[in-house]
C-alpha positions as CSV (number, residue, x, y, z in Angstrom):
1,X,57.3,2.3,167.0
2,X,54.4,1.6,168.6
3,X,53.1,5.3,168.7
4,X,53.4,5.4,165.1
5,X,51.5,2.5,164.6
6,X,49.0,3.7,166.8
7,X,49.6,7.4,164.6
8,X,48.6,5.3,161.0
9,X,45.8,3.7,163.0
10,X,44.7,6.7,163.8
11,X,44.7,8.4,160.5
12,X,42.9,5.5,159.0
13,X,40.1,5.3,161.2
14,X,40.1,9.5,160.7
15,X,39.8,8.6,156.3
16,X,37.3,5.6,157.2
17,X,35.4,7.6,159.3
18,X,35.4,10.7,156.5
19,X,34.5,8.1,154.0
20,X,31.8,7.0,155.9
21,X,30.5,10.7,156.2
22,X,30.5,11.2,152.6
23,X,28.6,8.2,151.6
24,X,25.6,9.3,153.7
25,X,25.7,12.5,152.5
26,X,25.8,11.1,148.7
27,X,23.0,8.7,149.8
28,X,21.0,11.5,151.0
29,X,21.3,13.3,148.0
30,X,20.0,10.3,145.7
31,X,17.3,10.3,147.9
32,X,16.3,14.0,147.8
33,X,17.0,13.2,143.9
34,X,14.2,10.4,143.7
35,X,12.2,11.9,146.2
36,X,8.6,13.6,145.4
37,X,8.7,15.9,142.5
38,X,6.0,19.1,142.3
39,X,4.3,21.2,139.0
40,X,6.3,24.8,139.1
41,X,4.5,27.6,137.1
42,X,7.1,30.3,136.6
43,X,5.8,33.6,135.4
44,X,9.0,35.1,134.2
45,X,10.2,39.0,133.9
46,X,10.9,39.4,130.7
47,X,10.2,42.7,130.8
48,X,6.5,44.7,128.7
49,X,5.7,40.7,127.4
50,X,4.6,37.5,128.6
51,X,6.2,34.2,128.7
52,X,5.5,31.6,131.3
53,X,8.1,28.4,132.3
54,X,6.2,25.3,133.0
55,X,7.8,22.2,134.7
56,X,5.5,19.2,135.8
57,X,5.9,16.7,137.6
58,X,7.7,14.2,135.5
59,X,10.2,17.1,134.6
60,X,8.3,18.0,131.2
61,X,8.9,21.1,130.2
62,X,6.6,23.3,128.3
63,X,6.8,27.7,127.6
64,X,3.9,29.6,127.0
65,X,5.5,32.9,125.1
66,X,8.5,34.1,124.6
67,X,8.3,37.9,125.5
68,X,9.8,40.7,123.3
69,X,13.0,39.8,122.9
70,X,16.2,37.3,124.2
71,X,15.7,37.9,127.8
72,X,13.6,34.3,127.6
73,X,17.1,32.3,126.9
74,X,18.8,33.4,129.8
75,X,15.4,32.7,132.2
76,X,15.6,29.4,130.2
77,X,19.1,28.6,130.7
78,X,18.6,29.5,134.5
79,X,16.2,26.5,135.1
80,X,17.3,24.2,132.7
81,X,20.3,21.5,132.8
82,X,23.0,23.7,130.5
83,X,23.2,20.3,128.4
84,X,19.8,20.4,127.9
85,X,18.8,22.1,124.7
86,X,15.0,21.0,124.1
87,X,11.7,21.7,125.6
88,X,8.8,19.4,125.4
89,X,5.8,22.3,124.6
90,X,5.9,25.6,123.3
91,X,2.6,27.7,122.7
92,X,2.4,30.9,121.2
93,X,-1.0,32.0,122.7
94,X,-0.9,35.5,119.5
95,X,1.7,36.6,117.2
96,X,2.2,40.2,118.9
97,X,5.5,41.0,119.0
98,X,5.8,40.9,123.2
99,X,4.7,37.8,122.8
100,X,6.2,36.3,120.0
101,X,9.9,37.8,119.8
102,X,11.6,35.6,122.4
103,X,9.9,32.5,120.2
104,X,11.7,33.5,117.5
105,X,15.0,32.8,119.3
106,X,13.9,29.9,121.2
107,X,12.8,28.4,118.3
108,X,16.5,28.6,117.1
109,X,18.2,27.1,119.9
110,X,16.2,24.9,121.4
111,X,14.5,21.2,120.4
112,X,11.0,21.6,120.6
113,X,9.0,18.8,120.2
114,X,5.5,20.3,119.7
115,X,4.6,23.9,119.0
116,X,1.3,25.0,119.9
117,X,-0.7,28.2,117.8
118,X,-3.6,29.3,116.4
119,X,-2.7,29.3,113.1
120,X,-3.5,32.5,112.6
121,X,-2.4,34.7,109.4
122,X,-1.0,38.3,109.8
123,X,1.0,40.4,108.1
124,X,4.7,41.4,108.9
125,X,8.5,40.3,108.6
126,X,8.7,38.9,112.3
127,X,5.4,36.9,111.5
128,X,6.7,35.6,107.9
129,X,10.2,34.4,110.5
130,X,7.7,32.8,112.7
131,X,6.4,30.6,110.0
132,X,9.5,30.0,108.3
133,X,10.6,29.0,111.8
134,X,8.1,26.4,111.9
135,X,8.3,24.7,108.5
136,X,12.1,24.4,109.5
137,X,11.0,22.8,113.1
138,X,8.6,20.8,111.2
139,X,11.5,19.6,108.8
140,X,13.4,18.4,112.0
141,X,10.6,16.9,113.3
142,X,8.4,19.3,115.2
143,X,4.9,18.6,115.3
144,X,2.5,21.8,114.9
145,X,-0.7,21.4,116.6
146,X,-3.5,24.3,115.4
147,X,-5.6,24.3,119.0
148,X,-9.2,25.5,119.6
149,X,-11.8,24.7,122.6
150,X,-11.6,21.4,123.7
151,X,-8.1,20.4,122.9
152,X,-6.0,18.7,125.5
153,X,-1.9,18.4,127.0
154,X,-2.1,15.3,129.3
155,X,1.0,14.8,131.2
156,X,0.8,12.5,134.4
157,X,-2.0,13.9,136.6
158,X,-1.2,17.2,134.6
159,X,-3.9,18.7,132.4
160,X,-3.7,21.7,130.3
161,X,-6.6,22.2,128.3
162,X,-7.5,25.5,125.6
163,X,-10.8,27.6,126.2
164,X,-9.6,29.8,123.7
165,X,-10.2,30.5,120.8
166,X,-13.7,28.9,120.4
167,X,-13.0,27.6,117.0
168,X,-10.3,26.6,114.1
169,X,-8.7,29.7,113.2
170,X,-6.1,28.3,110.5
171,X,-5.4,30.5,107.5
172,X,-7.8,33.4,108.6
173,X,-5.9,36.9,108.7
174,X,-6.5,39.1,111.6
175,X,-5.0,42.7,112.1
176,X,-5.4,42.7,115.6
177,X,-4.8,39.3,117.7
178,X,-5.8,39.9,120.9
179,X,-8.9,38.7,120.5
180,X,-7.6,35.0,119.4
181,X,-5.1,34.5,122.1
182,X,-4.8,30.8,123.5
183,X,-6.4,30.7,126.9
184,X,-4.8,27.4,128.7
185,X,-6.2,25.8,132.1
186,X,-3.6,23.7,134.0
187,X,-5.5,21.4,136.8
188,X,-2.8,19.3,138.4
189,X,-4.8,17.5,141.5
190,X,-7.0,20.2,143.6
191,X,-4.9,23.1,142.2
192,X,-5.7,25.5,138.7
193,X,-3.8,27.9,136.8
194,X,-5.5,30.2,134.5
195,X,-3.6,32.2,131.6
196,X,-5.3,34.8,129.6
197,X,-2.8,36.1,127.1
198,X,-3.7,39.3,126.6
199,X,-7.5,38.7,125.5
200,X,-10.3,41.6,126.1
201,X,-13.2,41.9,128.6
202,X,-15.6,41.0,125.7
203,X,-13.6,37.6,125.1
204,X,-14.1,36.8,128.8
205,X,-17.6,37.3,128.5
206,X,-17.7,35.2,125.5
207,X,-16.3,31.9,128.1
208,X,-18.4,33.2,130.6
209,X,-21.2,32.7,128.5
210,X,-20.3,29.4,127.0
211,X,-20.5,27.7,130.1
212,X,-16.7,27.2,130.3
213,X,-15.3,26.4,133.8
214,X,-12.7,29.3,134.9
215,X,-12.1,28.6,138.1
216,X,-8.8,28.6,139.4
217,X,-6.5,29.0,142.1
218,X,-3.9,31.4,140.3
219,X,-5.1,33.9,137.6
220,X,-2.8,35.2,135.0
221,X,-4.2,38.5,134.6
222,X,-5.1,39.6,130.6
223,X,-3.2,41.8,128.9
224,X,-0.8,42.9,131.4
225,X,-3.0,44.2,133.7
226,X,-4.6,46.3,130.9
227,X,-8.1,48.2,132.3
228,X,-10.2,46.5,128.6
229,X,-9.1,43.0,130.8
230,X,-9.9,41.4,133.9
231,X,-13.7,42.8,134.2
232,X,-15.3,42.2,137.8
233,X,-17.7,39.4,136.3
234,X,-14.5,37.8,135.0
235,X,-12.9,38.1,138.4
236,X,-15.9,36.4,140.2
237,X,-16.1,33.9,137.8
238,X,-12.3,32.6,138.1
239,X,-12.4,33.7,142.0
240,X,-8.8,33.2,142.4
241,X,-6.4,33.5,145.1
242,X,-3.6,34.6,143.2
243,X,-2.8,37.0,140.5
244,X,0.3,37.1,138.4
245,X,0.5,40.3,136.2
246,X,3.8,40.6,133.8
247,X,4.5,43.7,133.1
248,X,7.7,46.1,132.6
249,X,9.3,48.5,135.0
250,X,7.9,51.7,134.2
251,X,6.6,50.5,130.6
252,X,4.2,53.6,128.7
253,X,1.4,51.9,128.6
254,X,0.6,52.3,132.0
255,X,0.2,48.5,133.2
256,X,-1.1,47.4,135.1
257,X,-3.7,50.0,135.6
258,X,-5.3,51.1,138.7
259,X,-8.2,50.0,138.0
260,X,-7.6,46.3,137.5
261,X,-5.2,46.5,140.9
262,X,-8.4,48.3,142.1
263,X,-10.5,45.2,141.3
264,X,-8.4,43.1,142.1
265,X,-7.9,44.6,145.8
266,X,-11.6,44.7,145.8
267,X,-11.9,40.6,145.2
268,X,-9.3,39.8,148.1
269,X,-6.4,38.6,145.6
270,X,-2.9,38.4,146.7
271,X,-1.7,40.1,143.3
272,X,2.4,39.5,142.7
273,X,3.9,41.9,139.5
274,X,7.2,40.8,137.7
275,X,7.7,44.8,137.5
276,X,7.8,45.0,141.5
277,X,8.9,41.3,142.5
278,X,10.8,40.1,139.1
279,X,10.5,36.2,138.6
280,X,6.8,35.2,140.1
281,X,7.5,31.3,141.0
282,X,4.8,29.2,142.3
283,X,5.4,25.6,142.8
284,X,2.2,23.0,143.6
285,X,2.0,19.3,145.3
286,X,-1.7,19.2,143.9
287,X,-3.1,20.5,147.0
288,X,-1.2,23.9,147.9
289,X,0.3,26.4,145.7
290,X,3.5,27.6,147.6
291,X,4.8,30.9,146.5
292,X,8.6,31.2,146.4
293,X,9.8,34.4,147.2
């Protein structure tokens, strides 16, 4: 009898003891839970597009293009709770269709709270979608914010402000969009992200000129890596240490070129391609940019 008490003692100090061990390691987890959080940039590989994946700090989470087709809802789904079906920011930096495509389906699954363009007018039955899209989001209660120079997201000690275009471009038709693409600047504490869409050496000269302050840690490079972006005056002027081109495996344009990897090389750049390397994922405390690989 007394061995089999001493058995049951046994075997309850075994379940305390397991107990025990669980609740540290469920207390440890709460604490990694509340513990510090950090700005991620995720360029994504969505194939010949851009679309960029945004979470700061406070867990707001903002996309900058949707690429050219549904690849963006399964990078989405990959980063986001599968309950949650809302983002905080979308921006549409041109109505191309490598940029504006994956939108189109975001738009239609996903909460969005405000959606970022330039209000640009254009021709075409995935445009006229686009703005049907929005009056329905608007309907739901969207808000629609036309951006130009100046304008400002503020979230926390996260900053993304437009440097492009230079002026209100609401209601005026364009054929070709480049030259209007939506150039953001994040600074979240010592550490900048710059993305270009896919605007032309000219359009860069035209910030250059204005003053505007490029500089940045992490360069998205225009227009794919296209040799009519990322001029050598441009370069200097940004002087970053990272560049993120998206591109496509094997796409016919030929991007990124030689000569933008050339000039890139030239400046020093580590330069990381979603064609080569898939998902570029750089995460930030406000003093380092870590590069997860």
């Amino acid at each position: 009898m007394k061995s089999l008490l001493t058995l049951k003692q046994k075997i309850g100090l075994c379940l305390a003891g397991l107990l025990l061990l669980l609740n540290v390691f469920t207390w440890q987890e709460v604490f990694a839970l509340n513990g510090p959080h950090y700005l991620k940039v995720d360029v994504l590989d969505i194939g010949q597009g851009d679309s960029i994946f945004i979470e700061t700090p406070d867990m707001r989470h903002i996309l900058i293009d949707g690429g050219p087709d549904s690849a963006v809802l399964g990078k989405l789904a990959e980063r986001l709770p599968f309950f949650k079906k809302s983002l905080d920011v979308v921006i549409l930096t041109h109505p191309d269709q490598d940029h504006l495509m994956g939108l189109l389906y975001v738009l239609q699954k996903y909460k969005v709270d405000y959606i970022i363009w330039t209000g640009m007018v254009r021709d075409g039955a995935n445009y006229s979608k686009w703005v049907a899209l929005l009056e329905q989001k608007q309907q739901q209660g969207s808000k629609i914010i036309i951006t130009k120079l100046g304008d400002k997201i503020k979230n926390g000690n996260v900053v993304i402000e437009t440097l492009n275009p230079s002026e209100n471009l609401e209601g005026t038709f364009f054929k070709e969009a480049n030259d209007t693409g939506v150039v953001e600047r994040l600074t979240y504490g010592k550490n900048s992200f710059l993305f270009t869409a896919d605007i032309p050496s000219e359009i860069e000269q035209a910030m250059i000129d204005a003053n505007i302050n490029l500089a940045s840690d992490v360069l998205k490079v225009g227009h794919h890596g296209s040799k009519y972006s990322s001029s050598e005056t441009f370069l200097q002027e940004v002087n970053p240490n990272i560049a993120a081109i998206s591109a496509g495996a094997h796409n016919t344009y030929g991007h990124p070129t030689q000569e933008v990897l050339q000039r890139l090389e030239n400046s020093g750049i580590t330069t990381l391609r979603t064609d080569q390397s898939g998902d570029v994922q750089m995460v930030s405390d406000g003093e380092n940019i870590k590069i997860n690989k």
